[in-house]
N, C-alpha and C positions, 0 to 999 in steps of 0.2 A: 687564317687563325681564327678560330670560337671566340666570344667576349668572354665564356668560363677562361678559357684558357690567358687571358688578357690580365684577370684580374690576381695583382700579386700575392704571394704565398705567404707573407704574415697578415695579410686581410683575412685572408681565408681563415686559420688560427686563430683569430679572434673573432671571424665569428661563430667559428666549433663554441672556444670559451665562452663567449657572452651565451650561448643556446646551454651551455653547459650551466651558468650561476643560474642563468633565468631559472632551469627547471629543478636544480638543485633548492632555488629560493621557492618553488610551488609546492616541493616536496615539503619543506621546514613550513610552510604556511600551512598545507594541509595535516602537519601532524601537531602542530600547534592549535588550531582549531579542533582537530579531536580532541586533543587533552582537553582543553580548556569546553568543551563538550560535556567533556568525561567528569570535567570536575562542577560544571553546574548539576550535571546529575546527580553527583553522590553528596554533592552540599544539599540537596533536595531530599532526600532519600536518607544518608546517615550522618547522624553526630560527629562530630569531631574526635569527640573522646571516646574513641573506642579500645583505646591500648594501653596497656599499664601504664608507660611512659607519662599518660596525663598526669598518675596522679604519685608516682614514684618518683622520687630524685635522688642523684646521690649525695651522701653524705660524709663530714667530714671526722664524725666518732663512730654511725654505727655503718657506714657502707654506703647503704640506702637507705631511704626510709619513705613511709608514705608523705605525703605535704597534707600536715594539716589545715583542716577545711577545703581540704579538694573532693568534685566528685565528678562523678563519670560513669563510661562503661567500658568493659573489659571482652572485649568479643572475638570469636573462633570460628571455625568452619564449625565447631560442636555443640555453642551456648554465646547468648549474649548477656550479659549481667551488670548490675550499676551497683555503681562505689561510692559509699559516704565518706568520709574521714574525720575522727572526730579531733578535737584540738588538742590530743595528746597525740594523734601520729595514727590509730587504731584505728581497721578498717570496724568501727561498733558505733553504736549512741554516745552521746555523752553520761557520762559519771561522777556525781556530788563528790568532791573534796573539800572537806575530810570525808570520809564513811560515815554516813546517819549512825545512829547508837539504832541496834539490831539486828544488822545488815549482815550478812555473813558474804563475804565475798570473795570469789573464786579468779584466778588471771593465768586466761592460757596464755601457755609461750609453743612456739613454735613455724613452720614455716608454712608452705602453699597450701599443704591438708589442714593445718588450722585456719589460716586465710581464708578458706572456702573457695579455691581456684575452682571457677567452672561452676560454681550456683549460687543463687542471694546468700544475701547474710542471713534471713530468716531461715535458710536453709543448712547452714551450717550446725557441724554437732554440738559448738559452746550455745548459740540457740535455741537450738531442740532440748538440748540439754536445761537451759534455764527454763523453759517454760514448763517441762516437767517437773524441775522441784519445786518450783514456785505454786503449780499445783498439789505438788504434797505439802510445804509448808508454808506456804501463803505467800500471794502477791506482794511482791518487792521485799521478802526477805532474804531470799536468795540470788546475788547478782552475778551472772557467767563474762568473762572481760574476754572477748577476741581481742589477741594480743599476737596473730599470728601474723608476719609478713614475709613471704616468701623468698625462696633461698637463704632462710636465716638457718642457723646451726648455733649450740651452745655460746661459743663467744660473743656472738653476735645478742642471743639472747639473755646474757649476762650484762653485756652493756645495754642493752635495752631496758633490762628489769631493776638496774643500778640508778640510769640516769630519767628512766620513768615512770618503768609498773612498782614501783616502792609507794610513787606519791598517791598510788590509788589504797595505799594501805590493804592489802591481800589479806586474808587469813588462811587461803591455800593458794599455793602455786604449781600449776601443774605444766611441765612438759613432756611434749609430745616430740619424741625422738624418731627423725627421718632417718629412712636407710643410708641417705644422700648427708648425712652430717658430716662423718665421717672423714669422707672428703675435702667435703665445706670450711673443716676447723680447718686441716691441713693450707688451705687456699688462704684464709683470711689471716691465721696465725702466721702467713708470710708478708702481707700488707702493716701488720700491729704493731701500735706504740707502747711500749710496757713502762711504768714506773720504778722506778730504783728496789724494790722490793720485788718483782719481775709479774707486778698486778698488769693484767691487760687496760687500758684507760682510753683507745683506741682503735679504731679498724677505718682508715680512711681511703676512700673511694679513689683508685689512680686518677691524677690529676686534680680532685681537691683541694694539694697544698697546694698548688703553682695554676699557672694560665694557659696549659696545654691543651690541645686541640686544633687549632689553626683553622685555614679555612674551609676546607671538606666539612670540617664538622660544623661548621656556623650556616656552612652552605644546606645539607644536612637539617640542621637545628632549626632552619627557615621552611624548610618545607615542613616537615614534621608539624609546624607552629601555624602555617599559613593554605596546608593544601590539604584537599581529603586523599586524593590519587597515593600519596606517599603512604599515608595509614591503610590504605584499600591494599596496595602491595606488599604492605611489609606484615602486616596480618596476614595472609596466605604462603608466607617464607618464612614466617618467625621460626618454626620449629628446623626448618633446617638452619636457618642463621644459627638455632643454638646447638645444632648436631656439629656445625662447622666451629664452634669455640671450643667444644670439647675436642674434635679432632675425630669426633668417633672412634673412641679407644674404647676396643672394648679386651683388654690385655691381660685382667685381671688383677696391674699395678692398681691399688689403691693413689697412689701418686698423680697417676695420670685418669685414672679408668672412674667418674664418680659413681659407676653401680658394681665395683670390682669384686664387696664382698659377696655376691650376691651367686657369681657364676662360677662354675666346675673349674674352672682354670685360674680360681684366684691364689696371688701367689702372697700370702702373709707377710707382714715385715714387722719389727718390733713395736716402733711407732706407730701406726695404723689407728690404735683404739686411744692412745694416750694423750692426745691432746684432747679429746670429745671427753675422757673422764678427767682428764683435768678440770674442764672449765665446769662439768656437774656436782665436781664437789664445792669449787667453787660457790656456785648459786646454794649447794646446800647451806654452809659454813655463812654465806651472806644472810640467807633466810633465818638461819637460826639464830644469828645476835639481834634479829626484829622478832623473835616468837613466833614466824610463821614457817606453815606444814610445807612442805616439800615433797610430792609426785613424781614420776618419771610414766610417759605413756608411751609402748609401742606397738606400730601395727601395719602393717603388713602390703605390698606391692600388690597388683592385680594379675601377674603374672606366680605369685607365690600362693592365690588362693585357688585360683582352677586355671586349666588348659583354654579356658572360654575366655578370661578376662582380659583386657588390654589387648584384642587381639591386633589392630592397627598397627599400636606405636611400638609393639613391641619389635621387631623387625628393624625399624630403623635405629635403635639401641641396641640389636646384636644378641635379642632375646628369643629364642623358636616358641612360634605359635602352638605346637601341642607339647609343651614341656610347663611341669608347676616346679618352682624352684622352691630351695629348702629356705624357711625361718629361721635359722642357725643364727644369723648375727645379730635376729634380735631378742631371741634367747639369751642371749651373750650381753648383752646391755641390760637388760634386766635382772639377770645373776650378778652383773657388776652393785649397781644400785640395790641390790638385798642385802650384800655382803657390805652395805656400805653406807647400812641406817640411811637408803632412799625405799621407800614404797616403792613397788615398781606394777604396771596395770601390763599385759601383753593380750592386745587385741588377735593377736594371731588365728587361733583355734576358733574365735567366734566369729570370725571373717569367714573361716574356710569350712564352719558347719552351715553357716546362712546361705552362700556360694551353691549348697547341695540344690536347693529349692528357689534360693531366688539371682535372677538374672534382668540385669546388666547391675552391678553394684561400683563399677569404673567408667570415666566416660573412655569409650573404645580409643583413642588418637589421646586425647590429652593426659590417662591415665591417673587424673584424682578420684575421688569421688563424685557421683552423683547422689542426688537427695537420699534415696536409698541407703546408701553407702554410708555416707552421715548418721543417718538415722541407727544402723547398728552401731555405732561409735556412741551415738550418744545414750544409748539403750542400757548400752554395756557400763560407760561411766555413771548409769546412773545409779545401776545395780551396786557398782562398788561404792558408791558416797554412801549410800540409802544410812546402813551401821553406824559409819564415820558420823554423819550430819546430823542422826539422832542424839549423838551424844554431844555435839559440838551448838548446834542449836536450840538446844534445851537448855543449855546454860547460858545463852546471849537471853534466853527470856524465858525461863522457867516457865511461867502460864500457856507459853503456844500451845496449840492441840493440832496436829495433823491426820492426815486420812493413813491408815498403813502402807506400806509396799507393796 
């Protein structure tokens, strides 16, 4: 008989198992050593704060909200961009409270396209915007309030304009109406706390009231807080992670589908439009017991201007790359708001004359705007103030003199 042969058969079995932890343990060592490779690298290399998360939280009246005095940057496969916050919650400067006596000033509402998703703030159309009338009627007479923060929608913007753009004392408020509102009201109008008269007073973020979460999310929350490797990943999958919350509906139910008015197979339901004009009369009815002007702005997808625009992302939203879809619904918002003593501005037509000659006006994948894009936005609001502002700033000070139009 062999000495293999000798040697008894649970010897053997363990030491398959010991040759089995060892190299199972060289495995976990050598991929722990990359990580931790991986993450002296990108602590070398990139900021921490590169994802909304740094500087958004949720909240427990408006959803979310930015953290005041947070700053950061906000970065894509498309653009990286830095975020101030000012200590009202706005991604802007700060703003004198009260209003200096001459000041005429403007506070947009609205979500990601007001935000300026995807390029600086100096790049945004409430930006571009100020610095043009401020050249027709003089520096710091006219102040433009970025008041946008994305995936907001009327309710949202209502509690926001209640419990904060009031105290900037507005003399116009302007929103900018997303295709994506719509929806949004629907969503958040099922999360709300309403007051005995049935005023919305709430929109609180799941989990706000209580201590939900557990330890996935702490576990989770630690990285996020502690490692660059988790922002490195979850930037390169953000846009599916949020193709997977919506379910990728693209059904045409408003209910479930948030770009459903938008496609051939949308199927209408009563409700659909009536909580977005509920909560705009609202804002109007609020504006008007302060004296101040009320706007309505709408304007247009990159798949509704030309066959060229959004060619990327639209595809993964269930949109076809050589098809331009109709402005119909936001036609339809702005007939609301005429018939309804709101001004109403429809960017539409001058998106899709500019669209003839100039290109890229969307960024390809994330579908906002780029500088360009902004820049007709604010071309066009500026065109429409020009009448308004003459007669509205010439009475905060008779004497100004400006250059024309």
């Amino acid at each position: 008989m062999t000495r293999e042969q000798t040697i008894p058969q649970h010897k053997t079995i363990a030491g398959v198992l010991r040759r089995i932890v060892v190299n199972l343990g060289l495995i976990a060592l050598s991929v722990v050593l990359c990580l931790v490779a991986v993450e002296v690298v990108l602590r070398l290399s990139t900021p921490k704060e590169i994802m909304r998360y740094f500087f958004v939280s949720p909240d427990s009246i408006l959803h979310h909200k930015f953290q005041p005095g947070a700053s950061g940057h906000y970065e894509s496969t498309e653009f990286n961009t830095s975020y101030t916050i000012s200590s009202l919650g706005f991604r802007d400067r700060e703003f004198a409270i009260p209003k200096p006596p001459g000041v005429f000033r403007i506070l947009m509402l609205g979500d990601s396209f007001t935000e300026g998703d995807g390029v600086e703030l100096a790049d945004t159309f409430s930006k571009q915007l100020e610095r043009k009338l401020q050249s027709v009627y003089g520096a710091g007479r006219i102040e433009v309030v970025d008041a946008g923060v994305g995936s907001y929608s009327p309710l949202l913007e209502y509690l926001s304009l209640t419990h904060t753009g009031l105290k900037l004392q507005p003399d116009l408020v302007i929103l900018n109406y997303d295709l994506s509102d719509a929806f949004d009201d629907i969503t958040y109008t099922g999360l709300a706390k309403f007051d005995a008269q049935g005023t919305p007073v709430a929109v609180p973020a799941p989990g706000e009231d209580d201590d939900q979460g557990g330890p996935l999310v702490a576990f989770k929350d630690f990285l996020k807080d502690h490692t660059r490797i988790y922002n490195f990943i979850r930037l390169r999958i953000e846009r599916y992670l949020e193709g997977i919350r919506h379910e990728g509906n693209f059904s045409g139910d408003l209910q479930y589908d948030k770009y459903a008015m938008v496609r051939p197979n949308y199927r209408p339901h009563d409700g659909d439009w009536k909580l977005s004009e509920r909560y705009l009369l609202m804002i109007r009815d609020t504006l008007s017991r302060h004296n101040t002007d009320f706007w309505v702005n709408v304007y247009p997808y990159g798949m509704q201007v030309s066959a060229q625009e959004w060619a990327v992302g639209r595809p993964f939203w269930g949109f076809k790359t050589d098809t331009v879809y109709s402005v119909w619904p936001q036609a339809h918002i702005a007939g609301f708001c005429r018939s309804n003593g709101i001004r109403a501005i429809d960017m539409c037509q001058a998106f899709i004359d500019t669209a003839r000659t100039v290109f890229p006006l969307y960024w390809p994948d994330n579908g906002h705007w780029k500088p360009r894009g902004q820049l007709v936005a604010a071309e066009l609001f500026a065109r429409e103030l020009g009448p308004y502002l003459d007669a509205r700033v010439h009475r905060l000070n008779p004497e100004s003199a400006h250059a024309p139009h």
